[in-house]
Backbone as XML, in Angstrom:
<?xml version="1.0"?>
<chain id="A" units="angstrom">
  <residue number="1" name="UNK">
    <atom name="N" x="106.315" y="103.129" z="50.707"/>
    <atom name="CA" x="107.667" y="103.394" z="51.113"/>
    <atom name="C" x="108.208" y="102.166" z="51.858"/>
  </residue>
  <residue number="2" name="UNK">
    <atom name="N" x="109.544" y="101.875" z="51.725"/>
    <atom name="CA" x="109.986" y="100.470" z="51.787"/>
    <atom name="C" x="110.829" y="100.959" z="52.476"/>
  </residue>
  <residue number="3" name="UNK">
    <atom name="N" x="110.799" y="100.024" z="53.760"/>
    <atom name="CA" x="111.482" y="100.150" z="55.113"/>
    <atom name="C" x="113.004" y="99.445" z="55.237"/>
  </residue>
  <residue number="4" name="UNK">
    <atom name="N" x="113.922" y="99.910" z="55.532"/>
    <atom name="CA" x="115.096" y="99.197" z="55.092"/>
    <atom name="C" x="115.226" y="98.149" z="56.177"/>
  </residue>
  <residue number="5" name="UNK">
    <atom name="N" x="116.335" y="97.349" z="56.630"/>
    <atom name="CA" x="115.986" y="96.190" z="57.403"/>
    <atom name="C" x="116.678" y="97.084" z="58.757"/>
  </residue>
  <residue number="6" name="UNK">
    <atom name="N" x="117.273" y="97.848" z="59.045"/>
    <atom name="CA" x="117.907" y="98.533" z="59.847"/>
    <atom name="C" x="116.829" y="99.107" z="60.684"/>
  </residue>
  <residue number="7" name="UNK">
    <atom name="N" x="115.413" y="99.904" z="59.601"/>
    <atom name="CA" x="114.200" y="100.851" z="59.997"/>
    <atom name="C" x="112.830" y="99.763" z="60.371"/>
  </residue>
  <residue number="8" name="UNK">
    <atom name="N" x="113.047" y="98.771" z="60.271"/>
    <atom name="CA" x="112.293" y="97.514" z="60.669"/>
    <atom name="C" x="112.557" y="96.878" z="61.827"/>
  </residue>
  <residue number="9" name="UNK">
    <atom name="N" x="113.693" y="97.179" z="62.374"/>
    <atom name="CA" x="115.010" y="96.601" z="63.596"/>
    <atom name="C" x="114.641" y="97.482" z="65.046"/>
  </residue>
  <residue number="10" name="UNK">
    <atom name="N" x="114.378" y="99.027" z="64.300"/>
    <atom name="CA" x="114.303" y="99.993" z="65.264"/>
    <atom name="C" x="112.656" y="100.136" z="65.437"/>
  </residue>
  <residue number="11" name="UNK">
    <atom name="N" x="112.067" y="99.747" z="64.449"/>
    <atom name="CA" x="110.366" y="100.433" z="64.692"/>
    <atom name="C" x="110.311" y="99.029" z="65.635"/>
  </residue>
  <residue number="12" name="UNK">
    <atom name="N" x="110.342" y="98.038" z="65.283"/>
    <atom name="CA" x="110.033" y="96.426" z="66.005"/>
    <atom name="C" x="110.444" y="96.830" z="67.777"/>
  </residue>
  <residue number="13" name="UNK">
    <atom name="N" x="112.022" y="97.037" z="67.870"/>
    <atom name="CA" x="112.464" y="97.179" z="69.380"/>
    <atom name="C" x="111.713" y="98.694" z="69.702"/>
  </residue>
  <residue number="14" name="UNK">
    <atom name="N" x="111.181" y="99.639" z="69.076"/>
    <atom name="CA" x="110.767" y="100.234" z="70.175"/>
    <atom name="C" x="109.385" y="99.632" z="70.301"/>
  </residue>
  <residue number="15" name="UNK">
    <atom name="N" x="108.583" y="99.314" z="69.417"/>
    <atom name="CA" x="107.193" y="98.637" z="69.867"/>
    <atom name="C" x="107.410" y="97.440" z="71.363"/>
  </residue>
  <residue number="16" name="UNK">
    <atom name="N" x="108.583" y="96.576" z="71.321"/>
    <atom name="CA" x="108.603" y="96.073" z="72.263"/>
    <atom name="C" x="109.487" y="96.874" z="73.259"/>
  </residue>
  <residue number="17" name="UNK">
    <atom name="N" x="109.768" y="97.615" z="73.411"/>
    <atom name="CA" x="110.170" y="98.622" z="74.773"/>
    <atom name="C" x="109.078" y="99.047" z="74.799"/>
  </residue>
  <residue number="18" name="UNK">
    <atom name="N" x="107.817" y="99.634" z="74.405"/>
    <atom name="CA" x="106.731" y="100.497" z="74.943"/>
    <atom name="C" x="105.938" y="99.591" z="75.211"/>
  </residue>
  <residue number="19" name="UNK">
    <atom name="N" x="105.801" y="98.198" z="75.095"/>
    <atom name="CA" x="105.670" y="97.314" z="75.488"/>
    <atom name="C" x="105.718" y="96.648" z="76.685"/>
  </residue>
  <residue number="20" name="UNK">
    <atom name="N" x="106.858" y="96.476" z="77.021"/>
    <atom name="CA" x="107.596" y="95.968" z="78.165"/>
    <atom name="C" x="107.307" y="97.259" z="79.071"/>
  </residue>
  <residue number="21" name="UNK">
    <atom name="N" x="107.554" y="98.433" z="78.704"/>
    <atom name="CA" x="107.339" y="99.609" z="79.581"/>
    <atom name="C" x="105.798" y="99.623" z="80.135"/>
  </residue>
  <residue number="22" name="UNK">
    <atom name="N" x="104.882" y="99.204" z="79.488"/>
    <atom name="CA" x="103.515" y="99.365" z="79.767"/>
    <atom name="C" x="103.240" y="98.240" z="80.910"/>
  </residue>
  <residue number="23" name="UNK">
    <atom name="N" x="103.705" y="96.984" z="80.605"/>
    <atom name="CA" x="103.398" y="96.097" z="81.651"/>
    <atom name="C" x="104.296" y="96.208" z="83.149"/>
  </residue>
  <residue number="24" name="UNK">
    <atom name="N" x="105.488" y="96.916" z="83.066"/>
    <atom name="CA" x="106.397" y="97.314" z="84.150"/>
    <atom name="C" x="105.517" y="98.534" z="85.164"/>
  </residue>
  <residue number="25" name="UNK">
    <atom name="N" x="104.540" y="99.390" z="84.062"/>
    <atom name="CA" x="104.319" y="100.052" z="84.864"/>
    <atom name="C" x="102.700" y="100.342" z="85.247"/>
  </residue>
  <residue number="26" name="UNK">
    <atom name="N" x="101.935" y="98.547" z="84.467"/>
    <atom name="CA" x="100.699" y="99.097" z="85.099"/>
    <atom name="C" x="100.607" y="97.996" z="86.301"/>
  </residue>
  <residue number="27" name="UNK">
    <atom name="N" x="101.843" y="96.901" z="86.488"/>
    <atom name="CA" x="101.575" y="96.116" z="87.700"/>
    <atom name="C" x="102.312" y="96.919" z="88.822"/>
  </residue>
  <residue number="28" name="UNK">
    <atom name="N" x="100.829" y="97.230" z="89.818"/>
    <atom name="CA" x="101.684" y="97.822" z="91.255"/>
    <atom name="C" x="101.474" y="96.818" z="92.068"/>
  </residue>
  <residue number="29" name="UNK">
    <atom name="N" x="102.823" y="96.532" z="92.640"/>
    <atom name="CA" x="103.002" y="95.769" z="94.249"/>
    <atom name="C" x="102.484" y="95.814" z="95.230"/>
  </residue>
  <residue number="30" name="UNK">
    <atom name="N" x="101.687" y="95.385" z="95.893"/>
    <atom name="CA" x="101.021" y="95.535" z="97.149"/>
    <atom name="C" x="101.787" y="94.903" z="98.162"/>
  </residue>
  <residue number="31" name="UNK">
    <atom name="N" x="101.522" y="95.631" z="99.275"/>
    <atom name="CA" x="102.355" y="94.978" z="100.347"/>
    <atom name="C" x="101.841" y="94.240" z="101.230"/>
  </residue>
  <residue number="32" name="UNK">
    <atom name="N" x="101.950" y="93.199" z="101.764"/>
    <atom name="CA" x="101.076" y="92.021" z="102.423"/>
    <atom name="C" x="101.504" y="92.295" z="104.081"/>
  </residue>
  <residue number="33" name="UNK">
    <atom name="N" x="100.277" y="92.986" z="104.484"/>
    <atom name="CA" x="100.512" y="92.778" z="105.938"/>
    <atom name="C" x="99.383" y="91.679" z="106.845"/>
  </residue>
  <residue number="34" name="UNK">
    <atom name="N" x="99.708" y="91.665" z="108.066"/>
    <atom name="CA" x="99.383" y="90.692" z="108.828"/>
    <atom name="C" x="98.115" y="91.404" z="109.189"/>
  </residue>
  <residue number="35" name="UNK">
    <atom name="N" x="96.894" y="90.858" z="110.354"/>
    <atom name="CA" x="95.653" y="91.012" z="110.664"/>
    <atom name="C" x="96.255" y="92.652" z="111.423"/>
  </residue>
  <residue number="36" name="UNK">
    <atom name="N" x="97.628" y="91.791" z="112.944"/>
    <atom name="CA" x="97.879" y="92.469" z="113.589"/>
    <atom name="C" x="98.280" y="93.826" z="113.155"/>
  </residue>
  <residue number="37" name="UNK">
    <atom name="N" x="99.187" y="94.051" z="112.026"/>
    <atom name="CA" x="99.826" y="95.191" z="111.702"/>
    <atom name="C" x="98.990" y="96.372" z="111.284"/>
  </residue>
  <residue number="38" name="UNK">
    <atom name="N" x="97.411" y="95.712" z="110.505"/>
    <atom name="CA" x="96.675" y="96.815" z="110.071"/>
    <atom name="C" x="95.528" y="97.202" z="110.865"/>
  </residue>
  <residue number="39" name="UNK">
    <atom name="N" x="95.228" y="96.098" z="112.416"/>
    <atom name="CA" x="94.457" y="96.771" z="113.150"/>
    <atom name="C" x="95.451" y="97.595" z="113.857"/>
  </residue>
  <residue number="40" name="UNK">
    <atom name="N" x="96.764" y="97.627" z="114.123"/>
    <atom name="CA" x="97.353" y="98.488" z="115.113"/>
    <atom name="C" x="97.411" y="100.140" z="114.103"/>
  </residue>
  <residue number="41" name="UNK">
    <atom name="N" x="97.392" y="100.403" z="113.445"/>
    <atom name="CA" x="97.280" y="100.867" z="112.444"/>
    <atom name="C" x="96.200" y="101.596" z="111.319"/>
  </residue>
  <residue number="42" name="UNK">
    <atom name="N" x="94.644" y="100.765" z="112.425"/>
    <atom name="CA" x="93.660" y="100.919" z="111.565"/>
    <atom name="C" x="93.197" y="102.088" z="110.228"/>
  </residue>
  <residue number="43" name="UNK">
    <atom name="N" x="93.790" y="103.099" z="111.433"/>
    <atom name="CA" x="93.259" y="104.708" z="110.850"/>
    <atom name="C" x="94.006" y="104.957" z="109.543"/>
  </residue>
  <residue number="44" name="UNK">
    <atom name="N" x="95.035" y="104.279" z="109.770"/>
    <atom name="CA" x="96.164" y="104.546" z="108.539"/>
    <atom name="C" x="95.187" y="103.868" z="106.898"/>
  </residue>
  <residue number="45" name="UNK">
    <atom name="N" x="94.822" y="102.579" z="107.279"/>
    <atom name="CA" x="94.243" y="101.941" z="106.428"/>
    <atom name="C" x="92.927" y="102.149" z="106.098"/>
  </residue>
  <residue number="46" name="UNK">
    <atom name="N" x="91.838" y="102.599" z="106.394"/>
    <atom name="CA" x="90.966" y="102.987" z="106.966"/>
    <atom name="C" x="90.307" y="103.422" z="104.893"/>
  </residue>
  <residue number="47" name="UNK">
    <atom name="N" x="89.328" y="102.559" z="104.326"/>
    <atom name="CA" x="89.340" y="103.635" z="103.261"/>
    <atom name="C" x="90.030" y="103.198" z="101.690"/>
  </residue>
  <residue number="48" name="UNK">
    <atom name="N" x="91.206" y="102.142" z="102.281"/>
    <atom name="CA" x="92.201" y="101.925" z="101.369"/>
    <atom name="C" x="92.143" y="100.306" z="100.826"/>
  </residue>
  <residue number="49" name="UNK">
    <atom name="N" x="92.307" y="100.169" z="99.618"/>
    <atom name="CA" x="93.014" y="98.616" z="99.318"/>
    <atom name="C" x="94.101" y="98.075" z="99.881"/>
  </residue>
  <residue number="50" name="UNK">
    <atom name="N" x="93.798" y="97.318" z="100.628"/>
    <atom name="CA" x="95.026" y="96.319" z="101.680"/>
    <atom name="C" x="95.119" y="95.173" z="101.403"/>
  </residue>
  <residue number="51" name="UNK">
    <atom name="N" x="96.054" y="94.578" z="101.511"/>
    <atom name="CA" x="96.314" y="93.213" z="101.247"/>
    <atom name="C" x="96.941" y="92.490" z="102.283"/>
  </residue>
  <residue number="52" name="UNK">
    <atom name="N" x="96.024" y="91.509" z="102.950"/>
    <atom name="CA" x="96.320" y="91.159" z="104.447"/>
    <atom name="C" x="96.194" y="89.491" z="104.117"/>
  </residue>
  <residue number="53" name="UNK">
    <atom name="N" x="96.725" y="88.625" z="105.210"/>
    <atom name="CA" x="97.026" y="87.275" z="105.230"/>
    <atom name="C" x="96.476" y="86.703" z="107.018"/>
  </residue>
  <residue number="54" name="UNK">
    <atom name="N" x="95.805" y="86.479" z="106.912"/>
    <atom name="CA" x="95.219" y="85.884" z="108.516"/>
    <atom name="C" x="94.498" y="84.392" z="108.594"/>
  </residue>
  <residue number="55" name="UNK">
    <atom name="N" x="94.173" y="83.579" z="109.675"/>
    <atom name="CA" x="93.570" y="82.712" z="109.711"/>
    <atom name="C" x="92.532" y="82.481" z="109.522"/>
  </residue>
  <residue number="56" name="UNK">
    <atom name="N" x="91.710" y="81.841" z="109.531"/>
    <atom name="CA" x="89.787" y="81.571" z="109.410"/>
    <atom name="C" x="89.863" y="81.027" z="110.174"/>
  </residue>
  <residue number="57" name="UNK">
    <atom name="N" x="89.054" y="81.982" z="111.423"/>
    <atom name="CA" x="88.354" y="81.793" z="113.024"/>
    <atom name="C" x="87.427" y="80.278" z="112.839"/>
  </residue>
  <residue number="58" name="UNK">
    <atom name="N" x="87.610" y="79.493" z="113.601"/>
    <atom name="CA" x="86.460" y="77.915" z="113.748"/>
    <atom name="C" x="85.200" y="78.592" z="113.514"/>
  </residue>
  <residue number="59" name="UNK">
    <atom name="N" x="84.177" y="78.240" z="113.438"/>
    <atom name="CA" x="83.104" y="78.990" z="113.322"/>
    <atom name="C" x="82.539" y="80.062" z="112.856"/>
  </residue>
  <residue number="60" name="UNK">
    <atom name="N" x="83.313" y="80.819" z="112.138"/>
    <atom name="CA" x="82.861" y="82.132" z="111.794"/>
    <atom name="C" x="82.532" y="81.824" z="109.742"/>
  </residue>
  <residue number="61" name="UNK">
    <atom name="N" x="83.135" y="81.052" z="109.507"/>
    <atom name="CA" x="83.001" y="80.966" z="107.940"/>
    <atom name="C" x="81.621" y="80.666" z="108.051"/>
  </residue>
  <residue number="62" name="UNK">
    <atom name="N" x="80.592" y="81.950" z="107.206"/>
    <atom name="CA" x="79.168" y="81.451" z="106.782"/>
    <atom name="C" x="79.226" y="81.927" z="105.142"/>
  </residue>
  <residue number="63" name="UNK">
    <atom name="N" x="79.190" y="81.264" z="104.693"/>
    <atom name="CA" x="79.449" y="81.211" z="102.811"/>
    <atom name="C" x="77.342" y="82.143" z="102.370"/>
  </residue>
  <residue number="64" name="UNK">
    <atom name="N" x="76.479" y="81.241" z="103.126"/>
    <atom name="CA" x="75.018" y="81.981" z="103.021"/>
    <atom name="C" x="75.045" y="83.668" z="102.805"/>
  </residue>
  <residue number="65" name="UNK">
    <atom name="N" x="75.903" y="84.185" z="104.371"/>
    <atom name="CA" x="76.377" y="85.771" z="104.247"/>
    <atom name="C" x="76.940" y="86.071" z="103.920"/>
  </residue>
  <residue number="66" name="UNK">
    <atom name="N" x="78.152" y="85.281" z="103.322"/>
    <atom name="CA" x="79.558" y="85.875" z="102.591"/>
    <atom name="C" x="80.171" y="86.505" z="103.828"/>
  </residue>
  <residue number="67" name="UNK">
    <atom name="N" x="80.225" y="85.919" z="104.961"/>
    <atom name="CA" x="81.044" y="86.635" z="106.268"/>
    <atom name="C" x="82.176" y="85.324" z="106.456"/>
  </residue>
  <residue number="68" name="UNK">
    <atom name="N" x="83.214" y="86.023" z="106.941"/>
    <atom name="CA" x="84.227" y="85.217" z="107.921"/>
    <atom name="C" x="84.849" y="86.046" z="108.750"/>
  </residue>
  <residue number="69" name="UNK">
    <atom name="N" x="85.442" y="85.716" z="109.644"/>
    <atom name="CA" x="86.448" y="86.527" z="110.518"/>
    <atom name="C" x="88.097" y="85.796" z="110.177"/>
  </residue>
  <residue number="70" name="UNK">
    <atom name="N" x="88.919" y="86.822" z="110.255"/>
    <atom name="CA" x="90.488" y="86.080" z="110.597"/>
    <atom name="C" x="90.887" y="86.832" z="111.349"/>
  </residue>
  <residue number="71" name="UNK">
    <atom name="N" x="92.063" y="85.826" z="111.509"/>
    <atom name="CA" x="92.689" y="86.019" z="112.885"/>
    <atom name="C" x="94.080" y="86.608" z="112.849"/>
  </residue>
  <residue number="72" name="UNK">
    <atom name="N" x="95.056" y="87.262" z="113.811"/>
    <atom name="CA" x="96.597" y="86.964" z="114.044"/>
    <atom name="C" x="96.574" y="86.561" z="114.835"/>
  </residue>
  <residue number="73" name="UNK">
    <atom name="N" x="97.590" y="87.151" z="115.642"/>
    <atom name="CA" x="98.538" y="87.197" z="116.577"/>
    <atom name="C" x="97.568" y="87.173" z="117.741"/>
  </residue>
  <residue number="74" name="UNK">
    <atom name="N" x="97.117" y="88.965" z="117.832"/>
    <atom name="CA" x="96.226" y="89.240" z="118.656"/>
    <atom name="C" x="95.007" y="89.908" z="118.221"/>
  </residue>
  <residue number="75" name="UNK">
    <atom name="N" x="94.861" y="90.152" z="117.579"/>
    <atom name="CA" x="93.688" y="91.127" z="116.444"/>
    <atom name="C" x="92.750" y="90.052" z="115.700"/>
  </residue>
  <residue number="76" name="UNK">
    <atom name="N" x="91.719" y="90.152" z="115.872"/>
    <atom name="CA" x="90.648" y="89.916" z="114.256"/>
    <atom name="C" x="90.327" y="90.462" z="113.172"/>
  </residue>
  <residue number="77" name="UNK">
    <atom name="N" x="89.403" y="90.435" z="112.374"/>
    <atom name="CA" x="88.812" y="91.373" z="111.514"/>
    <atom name="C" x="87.717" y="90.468" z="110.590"/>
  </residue>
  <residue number="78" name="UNK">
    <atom name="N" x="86.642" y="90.918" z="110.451"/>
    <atom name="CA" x="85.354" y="90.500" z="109.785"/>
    <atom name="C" x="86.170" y="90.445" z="108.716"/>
  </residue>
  <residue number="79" name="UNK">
    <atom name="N" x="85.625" y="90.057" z="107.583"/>
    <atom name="CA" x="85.575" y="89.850" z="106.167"/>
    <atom name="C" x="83.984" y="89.527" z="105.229"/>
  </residue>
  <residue number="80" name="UNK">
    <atom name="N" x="83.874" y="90.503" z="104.776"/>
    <atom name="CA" x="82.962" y="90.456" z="103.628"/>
    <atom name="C" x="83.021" y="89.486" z="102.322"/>
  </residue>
  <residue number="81" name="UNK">
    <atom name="N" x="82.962" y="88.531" z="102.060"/>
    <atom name="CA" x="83.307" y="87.361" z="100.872"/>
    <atom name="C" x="82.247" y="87.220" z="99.804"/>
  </residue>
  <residue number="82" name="UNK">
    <atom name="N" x="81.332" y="87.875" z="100.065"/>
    <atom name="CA" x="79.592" y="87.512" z="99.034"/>
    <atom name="C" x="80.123" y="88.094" z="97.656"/>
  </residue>
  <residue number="83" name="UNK">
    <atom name="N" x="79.670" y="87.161" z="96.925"/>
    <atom name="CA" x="80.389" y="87.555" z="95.443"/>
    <atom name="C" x="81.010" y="87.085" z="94.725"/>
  </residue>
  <residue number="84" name="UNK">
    <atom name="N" x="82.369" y="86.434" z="95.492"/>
    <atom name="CA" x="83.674" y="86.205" z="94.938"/>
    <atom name="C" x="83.527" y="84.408" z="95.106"/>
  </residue>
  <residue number="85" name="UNK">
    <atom name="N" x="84.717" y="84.098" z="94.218"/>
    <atom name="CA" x="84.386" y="82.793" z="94.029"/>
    <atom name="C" x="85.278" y="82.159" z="94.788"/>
  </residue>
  <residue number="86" name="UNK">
    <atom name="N" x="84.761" y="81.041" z="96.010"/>
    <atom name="CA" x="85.528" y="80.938" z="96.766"/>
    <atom name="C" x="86.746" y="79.863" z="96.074"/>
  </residue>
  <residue number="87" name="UNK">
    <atom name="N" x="88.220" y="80.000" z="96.297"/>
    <atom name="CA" x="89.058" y="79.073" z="95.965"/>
    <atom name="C" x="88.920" y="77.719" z="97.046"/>
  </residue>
  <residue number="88" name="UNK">
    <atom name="N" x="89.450" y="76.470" z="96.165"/>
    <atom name="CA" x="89.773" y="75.635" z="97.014"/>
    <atom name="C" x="91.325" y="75.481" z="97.855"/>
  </residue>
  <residue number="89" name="UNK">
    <atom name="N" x="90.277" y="75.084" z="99.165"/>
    <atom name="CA" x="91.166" y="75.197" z="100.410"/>
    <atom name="C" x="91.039" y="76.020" z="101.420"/>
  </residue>
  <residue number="90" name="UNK">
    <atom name="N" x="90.174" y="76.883" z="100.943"/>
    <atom name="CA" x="89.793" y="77.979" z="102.007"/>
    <atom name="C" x="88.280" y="77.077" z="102.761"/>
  </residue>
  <residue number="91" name="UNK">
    <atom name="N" x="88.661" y="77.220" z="104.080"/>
    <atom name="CA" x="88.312" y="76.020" z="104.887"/>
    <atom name="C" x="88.673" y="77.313" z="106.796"/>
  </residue>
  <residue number="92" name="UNK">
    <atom name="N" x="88.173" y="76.564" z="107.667"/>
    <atom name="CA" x="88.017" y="77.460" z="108.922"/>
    <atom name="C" x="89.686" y="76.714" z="109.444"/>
  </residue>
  <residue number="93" name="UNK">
    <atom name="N" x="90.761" y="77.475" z="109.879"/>
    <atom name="CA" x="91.423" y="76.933" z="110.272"/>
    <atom name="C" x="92.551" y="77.037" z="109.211"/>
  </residue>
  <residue number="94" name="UNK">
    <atom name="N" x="92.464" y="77.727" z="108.431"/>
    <atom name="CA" x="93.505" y="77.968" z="107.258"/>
    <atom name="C" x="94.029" y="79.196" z="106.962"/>
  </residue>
  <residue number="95" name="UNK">
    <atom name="N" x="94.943" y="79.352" z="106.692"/>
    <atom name="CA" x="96.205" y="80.795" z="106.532"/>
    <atom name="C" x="95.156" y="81.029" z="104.964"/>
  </residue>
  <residue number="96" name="UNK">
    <atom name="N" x="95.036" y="82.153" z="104.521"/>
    <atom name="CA" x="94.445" y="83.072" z="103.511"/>
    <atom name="C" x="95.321" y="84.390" z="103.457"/>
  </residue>
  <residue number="97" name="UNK">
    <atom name="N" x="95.118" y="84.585" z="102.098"/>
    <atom name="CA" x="95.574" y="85.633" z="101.624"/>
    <atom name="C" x="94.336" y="86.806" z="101.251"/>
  </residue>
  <residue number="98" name="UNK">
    <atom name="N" x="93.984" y="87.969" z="101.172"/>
    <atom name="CA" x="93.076" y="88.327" z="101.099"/>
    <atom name="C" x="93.253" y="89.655" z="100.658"/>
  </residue>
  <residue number="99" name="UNK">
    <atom name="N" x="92.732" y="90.244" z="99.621"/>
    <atom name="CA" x="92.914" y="91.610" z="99.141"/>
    <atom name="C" x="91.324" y="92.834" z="98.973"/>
  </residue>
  <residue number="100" name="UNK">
    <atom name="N" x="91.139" y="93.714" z="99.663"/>
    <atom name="CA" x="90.670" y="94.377" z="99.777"/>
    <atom name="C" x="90.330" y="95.837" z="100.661"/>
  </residue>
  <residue number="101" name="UNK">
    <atom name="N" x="88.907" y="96.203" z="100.606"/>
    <atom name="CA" x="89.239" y="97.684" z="101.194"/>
    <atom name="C" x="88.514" y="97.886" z="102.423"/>
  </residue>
  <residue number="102" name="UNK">
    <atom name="N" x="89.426" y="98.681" z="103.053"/>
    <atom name="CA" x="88.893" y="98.309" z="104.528"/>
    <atom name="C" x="87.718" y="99.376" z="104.893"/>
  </residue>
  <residue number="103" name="UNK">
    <atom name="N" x="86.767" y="98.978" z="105.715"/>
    <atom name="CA" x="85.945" y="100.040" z="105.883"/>
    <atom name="C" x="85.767" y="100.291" z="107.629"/>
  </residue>
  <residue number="104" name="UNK">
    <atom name="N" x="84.942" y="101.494" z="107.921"/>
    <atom name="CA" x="84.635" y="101.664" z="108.964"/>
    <atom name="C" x="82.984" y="101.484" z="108.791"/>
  </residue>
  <residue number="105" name="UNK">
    <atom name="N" x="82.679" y="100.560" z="110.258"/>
    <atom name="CA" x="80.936" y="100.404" z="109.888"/>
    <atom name="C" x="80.534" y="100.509" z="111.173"/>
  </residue>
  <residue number="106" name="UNK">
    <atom name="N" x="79.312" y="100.381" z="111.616"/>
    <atom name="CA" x="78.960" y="100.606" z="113.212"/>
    <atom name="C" x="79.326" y="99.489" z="114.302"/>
  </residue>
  <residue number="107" name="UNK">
    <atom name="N" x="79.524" y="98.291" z="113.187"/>
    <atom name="CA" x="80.269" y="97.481" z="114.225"/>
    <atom name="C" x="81.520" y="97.607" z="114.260"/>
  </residue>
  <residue number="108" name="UNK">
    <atom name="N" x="82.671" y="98.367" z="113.703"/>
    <atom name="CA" x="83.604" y="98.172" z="113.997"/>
    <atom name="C" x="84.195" y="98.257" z="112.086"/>
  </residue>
  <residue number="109" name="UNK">
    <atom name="N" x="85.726" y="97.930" z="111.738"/>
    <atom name="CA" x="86.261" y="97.845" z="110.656"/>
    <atom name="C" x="85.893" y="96.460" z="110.167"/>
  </residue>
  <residue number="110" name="UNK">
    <atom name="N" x="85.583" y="96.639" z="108.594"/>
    <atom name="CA" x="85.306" y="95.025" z="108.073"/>
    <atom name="C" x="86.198" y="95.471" z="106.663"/>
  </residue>
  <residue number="111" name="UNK">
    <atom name="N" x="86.935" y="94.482" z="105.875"/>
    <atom name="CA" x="87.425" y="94.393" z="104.799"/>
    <atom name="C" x="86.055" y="93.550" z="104.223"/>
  </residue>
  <residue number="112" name="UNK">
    <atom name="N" x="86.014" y="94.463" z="102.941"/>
    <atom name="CA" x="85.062" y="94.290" z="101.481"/>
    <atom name="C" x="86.158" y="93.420" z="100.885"/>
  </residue>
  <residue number="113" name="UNK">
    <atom name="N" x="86.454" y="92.274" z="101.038"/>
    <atom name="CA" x="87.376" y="91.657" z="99.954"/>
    <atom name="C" x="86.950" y="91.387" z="98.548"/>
  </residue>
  <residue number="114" name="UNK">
    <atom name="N" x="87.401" y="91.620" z="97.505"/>
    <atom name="CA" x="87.716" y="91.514" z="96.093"/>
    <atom name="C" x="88.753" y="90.326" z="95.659"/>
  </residue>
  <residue number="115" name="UNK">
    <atom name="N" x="89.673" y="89.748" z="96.310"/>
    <atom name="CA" x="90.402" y="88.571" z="95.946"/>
    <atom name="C" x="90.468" y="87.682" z="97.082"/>
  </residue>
  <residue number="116" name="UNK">
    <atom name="N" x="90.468" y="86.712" z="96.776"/>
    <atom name="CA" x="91.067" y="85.395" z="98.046"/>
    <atom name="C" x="92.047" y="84.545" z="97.057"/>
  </residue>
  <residue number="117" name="UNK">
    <atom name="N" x="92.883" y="84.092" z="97.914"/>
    <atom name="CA" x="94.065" y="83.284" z="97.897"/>
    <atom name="C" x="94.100" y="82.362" z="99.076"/>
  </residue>
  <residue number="118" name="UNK">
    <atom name="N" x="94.599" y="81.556" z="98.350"/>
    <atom name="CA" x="94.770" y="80.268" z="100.208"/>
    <atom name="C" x="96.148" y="79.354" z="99.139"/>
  </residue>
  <residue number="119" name="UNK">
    <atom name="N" x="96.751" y="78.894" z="100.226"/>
    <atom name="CA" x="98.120" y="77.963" z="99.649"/>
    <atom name="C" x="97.710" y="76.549" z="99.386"/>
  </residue>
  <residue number="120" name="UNK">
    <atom name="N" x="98.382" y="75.827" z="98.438"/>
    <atom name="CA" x="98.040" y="74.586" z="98.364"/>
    <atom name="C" x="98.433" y="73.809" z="99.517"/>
  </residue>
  <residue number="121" name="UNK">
    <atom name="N" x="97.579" y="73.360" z="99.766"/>
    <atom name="CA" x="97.405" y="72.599" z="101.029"/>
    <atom name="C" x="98.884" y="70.961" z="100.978"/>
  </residue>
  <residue number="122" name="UNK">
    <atom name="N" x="98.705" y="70.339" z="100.075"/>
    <atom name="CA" x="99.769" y="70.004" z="99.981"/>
    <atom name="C" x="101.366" y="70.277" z="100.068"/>
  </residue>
  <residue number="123" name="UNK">
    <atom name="N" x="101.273" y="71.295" z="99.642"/>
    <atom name="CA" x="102.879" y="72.003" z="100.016"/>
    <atom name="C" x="103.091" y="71.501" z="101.455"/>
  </residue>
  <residue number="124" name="UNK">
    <atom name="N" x="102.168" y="72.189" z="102.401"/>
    <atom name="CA" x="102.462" y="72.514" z="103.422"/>
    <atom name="C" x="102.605" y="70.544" z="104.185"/>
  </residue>
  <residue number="125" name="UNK">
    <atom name="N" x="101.528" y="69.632" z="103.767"/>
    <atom name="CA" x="101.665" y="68.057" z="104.423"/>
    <atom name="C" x="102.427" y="67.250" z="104.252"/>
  </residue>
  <residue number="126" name="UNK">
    <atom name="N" x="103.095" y="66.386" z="105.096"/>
    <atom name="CA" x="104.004" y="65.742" z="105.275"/>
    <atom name="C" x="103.630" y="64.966" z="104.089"/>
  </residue>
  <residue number="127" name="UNK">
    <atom name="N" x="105.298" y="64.293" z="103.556"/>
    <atom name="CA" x="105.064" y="62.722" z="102.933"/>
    <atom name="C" x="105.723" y="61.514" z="103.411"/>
  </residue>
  <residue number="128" name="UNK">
    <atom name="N" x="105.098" y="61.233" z="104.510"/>
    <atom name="CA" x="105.663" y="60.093" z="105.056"/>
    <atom name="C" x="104.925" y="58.727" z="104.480"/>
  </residue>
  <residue number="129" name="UNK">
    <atom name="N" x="105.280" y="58.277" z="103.838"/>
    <atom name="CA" x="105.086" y="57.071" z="103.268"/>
    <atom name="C" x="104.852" y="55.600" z="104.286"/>
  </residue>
  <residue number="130" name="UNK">
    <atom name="N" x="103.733" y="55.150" z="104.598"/>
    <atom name="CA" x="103.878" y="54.033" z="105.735"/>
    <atom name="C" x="103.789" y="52.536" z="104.834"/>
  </residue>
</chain>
């Protein structure tokens, strides 16, 4: 059975609407909060995939344990890293992006992270030309 060019027009655009519909609705947004916002908050998060942005404490990056700590404002929080492949730029002393689930443990809350992000370091350095 021979499809007229009209019935070729309509089968094509809906394949790409169920299409377009599928990728609209299997990317969900996460919302990026700070160290501070989700320790004030802990209980809320407690359990859940979070997506937080903090510093790397001097001293605390050990790549051997897959541990770091970051920082805000006023809050810390451990980080679990064993596993994942670290990006370049992630360094002690650097803004990170970080996605994972937060837990409660006997020391206290640690994020199991599953993603790291860090900014290109260039963006952020001057170009003063001498």
């Amino acid at each position: 059975m021979a499809l007229t060019r009209l019935g070729r027009l309509i089968v094509v655009g809906t394949i790409l609407a169920i299409l377009v519909g599928l990728m609209t609705y299997s990317v969900e947004p996460m919302t990026q909060y700070s160290i501070d916002e989700v320790m004030d908050s802990v209980d809320q998060h407690e359990n859940e995939r979070i997506h937080i942005r903090g510093i790397i404490v001097n001293g605390t990056l050990n790549l051997e344990s897959g541990t770091v700590m970051l920082t805000g404002s006023n809050s810390t929080i451990d980080v679990i890293i064993s596993g994942l492949s670290i990006p370049t730029g992630f360094g002690e002393g650097m803004m990170v992006s970080v996605k994972g689930t937060l837990h409660l443990t006997d020391t206290g809350h640690v994020l199991r992270a599953d993603d790291i992000k860090t900014g290109c370091p260039s963006k952020y350095e001057s170009t003063v030309n001498e």
